[in-house]
LOBA-229538 format. One line per 10 residues: their letters; for each residue x, y, z of C-alpha. Coordinates in nm, 2 decimals, decimal comma. Example, Ala and Ser with C-alpha at 12.3 -4.5 7.8 and 13.67 -1.06 7.14 Angstrom:
as = 1,23 -0,45 0,78 | 1,37 -0,11 0,71
This chain:
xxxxxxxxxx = 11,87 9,22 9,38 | 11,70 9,13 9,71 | 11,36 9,34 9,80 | 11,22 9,33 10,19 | 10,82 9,48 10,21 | 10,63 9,49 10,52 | 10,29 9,66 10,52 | 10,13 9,68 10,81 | 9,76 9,81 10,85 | 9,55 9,96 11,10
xxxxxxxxxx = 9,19 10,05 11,11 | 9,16 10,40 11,21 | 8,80 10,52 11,33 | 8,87 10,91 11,35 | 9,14 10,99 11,11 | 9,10 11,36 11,19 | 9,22 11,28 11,55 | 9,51 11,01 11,38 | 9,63 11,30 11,14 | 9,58 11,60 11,44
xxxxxxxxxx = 9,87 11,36 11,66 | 10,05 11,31 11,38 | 10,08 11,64 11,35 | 10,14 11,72 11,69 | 10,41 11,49 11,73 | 10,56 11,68 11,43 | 10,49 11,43 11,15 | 10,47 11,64 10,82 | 10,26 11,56 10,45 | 10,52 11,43 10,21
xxxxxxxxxx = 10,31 11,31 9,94 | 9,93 11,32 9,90 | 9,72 11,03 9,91 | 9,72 10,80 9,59 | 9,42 10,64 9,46 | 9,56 10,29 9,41 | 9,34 10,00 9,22 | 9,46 9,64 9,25 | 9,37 9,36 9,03 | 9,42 9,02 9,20
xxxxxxxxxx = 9,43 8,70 8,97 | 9,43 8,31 9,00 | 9,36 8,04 8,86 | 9,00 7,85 8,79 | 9,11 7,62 9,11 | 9,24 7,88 9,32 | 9,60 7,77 9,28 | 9,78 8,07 9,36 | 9,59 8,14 9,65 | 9,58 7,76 9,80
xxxxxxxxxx = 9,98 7,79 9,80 | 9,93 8,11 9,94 | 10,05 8,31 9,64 | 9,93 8,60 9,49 | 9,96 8,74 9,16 | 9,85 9,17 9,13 | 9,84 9,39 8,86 | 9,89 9,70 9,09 | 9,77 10,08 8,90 | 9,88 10,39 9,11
xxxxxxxxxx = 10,07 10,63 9,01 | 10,27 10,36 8,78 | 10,16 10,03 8,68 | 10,34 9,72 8,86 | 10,28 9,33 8,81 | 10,35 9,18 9,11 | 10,38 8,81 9,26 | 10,40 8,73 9,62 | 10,47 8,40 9,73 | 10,74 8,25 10,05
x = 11,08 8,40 10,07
C-alpha cells in the first residue's frame, strides 16, 4: 500500500479575516482544531536528519510513529 502526503503551510497574520473568506467563499467547519504534539528523534550524530530523514512520534487524536525519508 502506497501513501502520497503533501502539507503545505502558510503563515497567516489575521486569521479572523482568513476564516471570515473562508466563510464567504462558502467553506464550512468539518472538524475542530486538534492540539497535535510531535516528538522528533535522531541520532547522537544527527543521522536521520543529515540524510534528511525524520523519525516522529506524532500524539493527536491517535498516536502514530512515523518515518519520513525519499520516495
Amino acid at each position: 500500500m502506497s501513501h502520497l502526503e503533501i502539507e503545505v503551510k502558510f503563515r497567516l497574520d489575521d486569521l479572523p479575516a482568513m476564516l471570515a473568506r473562508l466563510e464567504a467563499a462558502g467553506a464550512r467547519l468539518l472538524r475542530a482544531r486538534l492540539h497535535e504534539t510531535n516528538l522528533r528523534f535522531d541520532t547522537p550524530g544527527g543521522d536521520l536528519g543529515q540524510a534528511r530523514q525524520a523519525l516522529r512520534l506524532r500524539r493527536g487524536d491517535d498516536i502514530r510513529l512515523t518515518f519520513k525519508g525519499a520516495a
